[in-house]
N, C-alpha and C positions, 0 to 999 in steps of 0.2 A: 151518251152514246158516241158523243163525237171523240172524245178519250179515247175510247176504245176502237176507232177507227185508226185513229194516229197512233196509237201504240200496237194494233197491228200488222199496220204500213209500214212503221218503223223495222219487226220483228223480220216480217217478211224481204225486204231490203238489206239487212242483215243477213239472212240467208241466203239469200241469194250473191253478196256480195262476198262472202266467206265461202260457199263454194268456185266461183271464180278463183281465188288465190288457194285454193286446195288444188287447184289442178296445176297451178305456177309454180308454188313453194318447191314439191319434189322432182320438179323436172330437174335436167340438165343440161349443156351445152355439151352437142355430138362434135368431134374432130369430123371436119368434112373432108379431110385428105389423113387418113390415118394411114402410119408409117409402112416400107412395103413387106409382106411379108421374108424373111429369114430364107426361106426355102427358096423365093425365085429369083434369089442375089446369089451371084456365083461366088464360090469360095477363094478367098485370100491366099496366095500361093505361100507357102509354108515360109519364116522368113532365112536367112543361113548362116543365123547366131547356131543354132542347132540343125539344121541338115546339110547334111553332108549327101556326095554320091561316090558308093564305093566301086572304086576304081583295082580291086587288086584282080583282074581279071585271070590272069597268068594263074596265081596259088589257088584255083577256084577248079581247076582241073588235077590235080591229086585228092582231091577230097574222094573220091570214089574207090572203096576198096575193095575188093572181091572177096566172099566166104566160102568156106570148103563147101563141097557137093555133102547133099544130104539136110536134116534138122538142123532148123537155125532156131533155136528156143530165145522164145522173147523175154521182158522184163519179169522174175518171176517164176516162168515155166522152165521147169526142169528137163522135163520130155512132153512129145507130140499127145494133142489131144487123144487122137485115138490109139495110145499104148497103153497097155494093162497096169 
């Protein structure tokens, strides 16, 4: 009887010590300062390898050209929607 005392002592202490490290093995360690979010960093001013500011102020005033009175048919359209 006493066998079976100590090998169910044993069994049980097993169990019990095998659920302890089941709750250890899958954890993991949280970053307590996790990086800050993307969104509330303000954006990098663009750098002027590549931007430019266009400066042609002057030739920026002929682009404007006047079309005759009447139907201005767009890309496509030959005449006004509502002609037969």
């Amino acid at each position: 009887m006493a066998e079976k005392t100590i090998l169910l002592t044993c069994f049980l202490f097993l169990i019990i010590f095998q659920l302890n490290f089941g709750l250890v093995i899958p954890s993991r360690v949280l970053n307590p300062h996790p990086p800050p979010s993307p969104i509330l960093r303000s954006p990098l001013p663009p750098s002027l390898d590549w931007y430019t500011i266009n400066d042609d102020k002057g030739s920026e005033g002929d682009a404007f050209r006047p079309t005759s009175p009447g139907h201005s048919p767009g890309v496509g359209h030959q005449t006004p929607p509502g002609a037969p």
